[in-house]
Wavefront OBJ file of the C-alpha trace (Angstrom):
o trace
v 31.219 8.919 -79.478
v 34.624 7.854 -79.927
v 37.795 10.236 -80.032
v 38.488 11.835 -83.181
v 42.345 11.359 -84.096
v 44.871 13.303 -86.057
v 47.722 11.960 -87.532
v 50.573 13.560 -88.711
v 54.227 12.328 -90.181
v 57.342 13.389 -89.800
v 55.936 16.461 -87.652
v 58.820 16.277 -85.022
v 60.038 19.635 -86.375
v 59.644 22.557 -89.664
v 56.272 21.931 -91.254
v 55.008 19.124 -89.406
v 55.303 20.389 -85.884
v 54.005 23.493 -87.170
v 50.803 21.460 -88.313
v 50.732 20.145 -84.895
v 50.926 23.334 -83.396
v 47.697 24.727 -84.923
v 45.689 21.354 -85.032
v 46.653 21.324 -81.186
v 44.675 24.530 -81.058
v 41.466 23.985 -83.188
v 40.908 20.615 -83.498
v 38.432 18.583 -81.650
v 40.284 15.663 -80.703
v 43.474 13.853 -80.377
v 47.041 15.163 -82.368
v 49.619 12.703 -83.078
v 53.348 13.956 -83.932
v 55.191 10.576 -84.994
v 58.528 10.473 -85.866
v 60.966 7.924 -86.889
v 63.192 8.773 -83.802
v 61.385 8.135 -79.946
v 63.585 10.179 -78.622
v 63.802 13.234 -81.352
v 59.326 12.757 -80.927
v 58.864 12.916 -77.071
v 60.874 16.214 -77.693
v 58.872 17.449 -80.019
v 55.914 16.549 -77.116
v 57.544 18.163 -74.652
v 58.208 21.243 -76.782
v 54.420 21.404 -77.090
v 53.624 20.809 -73.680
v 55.303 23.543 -72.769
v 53.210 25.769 -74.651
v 50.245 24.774 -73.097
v 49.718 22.128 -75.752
v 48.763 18.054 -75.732
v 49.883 16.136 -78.808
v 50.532 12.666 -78.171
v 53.228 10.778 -79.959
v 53.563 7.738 -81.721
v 56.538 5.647 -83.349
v 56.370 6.058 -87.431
v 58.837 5.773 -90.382
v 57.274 5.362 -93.636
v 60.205 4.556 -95.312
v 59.627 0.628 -92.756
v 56.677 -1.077 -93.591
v 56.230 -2.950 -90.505
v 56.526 0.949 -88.820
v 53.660 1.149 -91.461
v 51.497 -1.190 -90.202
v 52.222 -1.444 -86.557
v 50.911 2.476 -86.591
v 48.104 1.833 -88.539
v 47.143 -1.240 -86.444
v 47.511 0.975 -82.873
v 45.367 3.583 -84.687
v 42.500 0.893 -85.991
v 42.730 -0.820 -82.199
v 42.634 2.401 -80.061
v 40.438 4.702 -82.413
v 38.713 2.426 -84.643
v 40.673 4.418 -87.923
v 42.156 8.172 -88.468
v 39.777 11.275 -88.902
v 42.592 13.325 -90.702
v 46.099 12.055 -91.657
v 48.869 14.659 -93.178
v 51.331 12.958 -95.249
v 53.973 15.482 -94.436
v 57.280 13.447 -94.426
v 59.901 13.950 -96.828
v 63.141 14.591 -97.840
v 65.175 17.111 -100.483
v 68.759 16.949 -101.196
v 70.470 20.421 -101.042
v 71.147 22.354 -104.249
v 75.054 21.817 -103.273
v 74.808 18.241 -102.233
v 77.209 15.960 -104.547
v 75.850 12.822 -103.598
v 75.729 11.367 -107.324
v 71.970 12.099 -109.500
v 70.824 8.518 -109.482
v 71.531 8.246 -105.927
v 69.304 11.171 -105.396
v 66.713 10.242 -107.417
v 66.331 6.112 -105.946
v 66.519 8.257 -102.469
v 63.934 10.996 -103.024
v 61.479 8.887 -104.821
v 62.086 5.896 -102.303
v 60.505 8.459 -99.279
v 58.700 11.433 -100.862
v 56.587 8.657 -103.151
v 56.802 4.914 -102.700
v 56.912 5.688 -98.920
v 54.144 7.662 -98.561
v 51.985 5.627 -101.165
v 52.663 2.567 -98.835
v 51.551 4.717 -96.023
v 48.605 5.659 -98.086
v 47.794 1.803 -98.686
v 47.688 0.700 -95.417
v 46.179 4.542 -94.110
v 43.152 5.051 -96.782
v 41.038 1.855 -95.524
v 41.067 3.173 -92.057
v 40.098 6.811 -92.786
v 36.748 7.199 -91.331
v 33.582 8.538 -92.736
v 34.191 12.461 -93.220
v 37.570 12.290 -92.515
v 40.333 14.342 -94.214
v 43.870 13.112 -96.370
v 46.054 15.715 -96.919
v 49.443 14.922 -99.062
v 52.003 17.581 -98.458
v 53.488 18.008 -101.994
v 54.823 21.096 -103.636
v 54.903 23.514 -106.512
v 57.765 21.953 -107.658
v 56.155 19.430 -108.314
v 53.350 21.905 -110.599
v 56.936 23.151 -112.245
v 58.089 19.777 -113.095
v 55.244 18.616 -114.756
v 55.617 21.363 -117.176
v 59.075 20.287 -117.975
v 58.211 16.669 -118.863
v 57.814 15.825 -122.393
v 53.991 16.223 -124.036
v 53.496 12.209 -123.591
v 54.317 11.989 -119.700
v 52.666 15.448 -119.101
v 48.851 14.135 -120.907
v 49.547 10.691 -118.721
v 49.675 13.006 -115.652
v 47.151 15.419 -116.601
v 44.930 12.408 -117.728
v 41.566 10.980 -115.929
v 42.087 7.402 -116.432
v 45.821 6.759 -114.795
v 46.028 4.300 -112.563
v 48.255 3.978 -109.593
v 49.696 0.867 -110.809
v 50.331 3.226 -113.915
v 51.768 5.865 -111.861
v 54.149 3.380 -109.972
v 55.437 1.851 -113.044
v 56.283 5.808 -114.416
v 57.895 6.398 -111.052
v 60.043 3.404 -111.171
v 60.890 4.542 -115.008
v 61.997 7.652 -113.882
v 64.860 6.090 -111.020
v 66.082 3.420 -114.101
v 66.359 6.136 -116.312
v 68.353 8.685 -114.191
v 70.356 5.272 -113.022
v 71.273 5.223 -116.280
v 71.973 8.825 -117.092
v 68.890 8.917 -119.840
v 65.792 10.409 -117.829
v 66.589 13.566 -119.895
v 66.481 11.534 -123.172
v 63.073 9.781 -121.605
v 61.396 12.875 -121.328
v 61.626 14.162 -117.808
v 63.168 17.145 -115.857
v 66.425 16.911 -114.230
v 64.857 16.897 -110.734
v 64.064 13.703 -108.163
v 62.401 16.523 -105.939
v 60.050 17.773 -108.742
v 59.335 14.290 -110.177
v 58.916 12.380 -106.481
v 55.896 15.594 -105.949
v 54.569 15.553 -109.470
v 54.059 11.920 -108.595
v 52.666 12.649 -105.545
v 50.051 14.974 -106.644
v 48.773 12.831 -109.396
v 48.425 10.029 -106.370
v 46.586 12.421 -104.548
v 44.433 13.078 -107.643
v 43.802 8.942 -108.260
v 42.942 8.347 -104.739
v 40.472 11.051 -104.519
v 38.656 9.334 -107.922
v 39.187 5.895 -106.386
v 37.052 6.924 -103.264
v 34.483 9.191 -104.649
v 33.366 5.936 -106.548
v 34.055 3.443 -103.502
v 32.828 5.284 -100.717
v 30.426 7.740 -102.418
v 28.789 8.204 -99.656
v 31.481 8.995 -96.692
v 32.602 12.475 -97.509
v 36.305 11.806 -97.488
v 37.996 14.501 -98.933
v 41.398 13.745 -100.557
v 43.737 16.580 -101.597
v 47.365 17.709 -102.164
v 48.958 20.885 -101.521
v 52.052 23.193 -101.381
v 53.035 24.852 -98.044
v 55.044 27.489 -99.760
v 58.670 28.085 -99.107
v 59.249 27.573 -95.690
v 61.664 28.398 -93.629
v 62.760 24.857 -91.944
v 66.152 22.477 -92.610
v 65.228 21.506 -95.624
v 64.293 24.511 -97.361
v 66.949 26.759 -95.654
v 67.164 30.041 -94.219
v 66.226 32.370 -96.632
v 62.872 30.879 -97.269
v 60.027 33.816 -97.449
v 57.451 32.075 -94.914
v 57.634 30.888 -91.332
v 56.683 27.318 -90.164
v 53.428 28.180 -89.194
v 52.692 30.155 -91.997
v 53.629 27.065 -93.984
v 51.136 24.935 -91.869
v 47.913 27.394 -92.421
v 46.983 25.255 -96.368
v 47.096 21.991 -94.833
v 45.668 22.749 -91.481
v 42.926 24.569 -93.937
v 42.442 21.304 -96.008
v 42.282 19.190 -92.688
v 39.949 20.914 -91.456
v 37.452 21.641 -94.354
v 33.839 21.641 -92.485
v 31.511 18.435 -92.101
v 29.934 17.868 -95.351
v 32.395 19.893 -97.442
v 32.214 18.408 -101.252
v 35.320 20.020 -102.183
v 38.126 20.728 -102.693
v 38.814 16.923 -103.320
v 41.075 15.652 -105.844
v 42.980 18.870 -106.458
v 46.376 20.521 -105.787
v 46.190 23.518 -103.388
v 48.429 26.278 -102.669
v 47.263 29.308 -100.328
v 43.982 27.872 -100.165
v 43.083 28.093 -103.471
v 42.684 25.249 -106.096
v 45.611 25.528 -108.459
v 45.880 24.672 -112.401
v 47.385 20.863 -112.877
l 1 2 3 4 5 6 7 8 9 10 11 12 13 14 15 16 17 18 19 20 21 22 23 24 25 26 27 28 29 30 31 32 33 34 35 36 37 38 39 40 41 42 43 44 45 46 47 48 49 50 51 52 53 54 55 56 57 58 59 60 61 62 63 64 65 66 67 68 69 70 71 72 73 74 75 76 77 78 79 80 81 82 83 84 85 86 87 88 89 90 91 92 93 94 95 96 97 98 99 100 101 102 103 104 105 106 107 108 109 110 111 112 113 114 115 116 117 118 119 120 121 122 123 124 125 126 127 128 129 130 131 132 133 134 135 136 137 138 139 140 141 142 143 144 145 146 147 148 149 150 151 152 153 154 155 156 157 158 159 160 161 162 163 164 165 166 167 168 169 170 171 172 173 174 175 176 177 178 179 180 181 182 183 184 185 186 187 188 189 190 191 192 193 194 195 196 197 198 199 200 201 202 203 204 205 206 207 208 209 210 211 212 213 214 215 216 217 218 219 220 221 222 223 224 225 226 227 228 229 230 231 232 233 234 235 236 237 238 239 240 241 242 243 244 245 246 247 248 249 250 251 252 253 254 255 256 257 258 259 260 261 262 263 264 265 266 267 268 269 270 271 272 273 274 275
């Protein structure tokens, strides 16, 4: 029997490290924290270690492909592929911030979705039979899909969208708000709402994509919101702790040998949500 591994980005601190923290405690088998920083990860490590805890750490920025695949090519070598990977990276600019719209928006959507689809891309073929995909996303993203226009919202909602689809929509988005006419195109005036709307529905396509690939390996693809947590990103006055934030993804990860479901859906306090 080989070593069941668990991998986790951007987990050197707030959500991630609070994912760590519980996988550490309930699941059978290796916990990775990566980061993009060595020296900001083996922290995070030690931090663990000193609660009695054994994550091991590995080198990872999904916003460098070649970080991308050297990860995915230690994981193939040393495990043979990844029981359960949490897409967890990403960034949000700060209500204040002033750095200029279209800067935010070519930013946000660069990490929170053309990163973590590339990770997804090189990640998916080595997920093992069983194993679990969980893409940290967030109700904003539920929010902002309600704010697009009718046409974007039934491509979204629909059964039949491709990723290529959903890429070239993503990329629409960024040349629109470059431009100052994503409002005019039909979406919100958020690159944090659209990068996790886009996220979601990636979530969604990848779950179809596998059921009819791999019918028979019981991978179970989902997305889901944490909450608001209370970490850098979200800021202090943030209702729920860390770990509280970690308990729907940890959930999702660990959804029992021969669980059916959920797959394919958006999740929130472990409970399927309306998309």
């Amino acid at each position: 029997m080989s070593t069941k591994v668990a991998v986790v980005t951007g987990s050197n601190k707030g959500i991630g490290l609070a994912i760590v923290r519980s996988l550490c405690k309930q699941y059978q088998g290796d916990v990775y924290i990566t980061a993009r920083d060595v020296g900001r990860g083996q922290e995070a490590v030690e931090s663990m270690v000193s609660e009695g805890l054994k994550p091991k750490f590995h080198q990872l920025d999904i916003n460098d492909l070649e970080s991308i695949t050297t990860a995915a090519a230690f994981f193939k070598d040393k495990y043979g592929g990844v029981d359960v990977l949490i897409n967890n990276a990403g960034i949000a600019f700060k209500a204040a911030d002033t750095t200029p719209f279209p800067v935010q928006a070519e930013v946000t959507l660069k990490t929170n979705y053309f990163a973590t689809r590339d990770m997804l891309t090189h990640f998916l073929p080595l997920i093992k039979a069983g194993g679990r995909v969980v893409n940290v996303s967030s109700f904003v993203g539920a929010r902002t899909l309600n704010k697009c226009n009718s046409a974007l919202q039934q491509r979204f909602r629909s059964e039949d969208i491709s990723e290529e689809e959903l890429n070239g929509l993503m990329e629409q988005f960024v040349d629109q708000a470059k431009k100052g006419e994503h409002e005019k195109g039909g979406w919100p005036d958020t690159a944090y709402g659209t990068s996790k709307t886009g996220l979601t529905v990636l979530s969604m396509i990848h779950a179809r994509r596998l059921s009819k690939e791999r019918p028979n390996d019981g991978v179970l693809v989902n997305a889901c919101c944490p909450g608001w947590v209370r970490t850098d990103m979200a800021g202090s006055k943030a209702p729920k702790s860390p770990d509280e934030g970690a308990i729907t993804p940890v959930y999702l990860a660990l959804l029992p040998p021969g669980a059916a479901e959920p797959h394919g859906k958006f999740v929130s306090d472990k409970e399927v949500q309306q998309w």
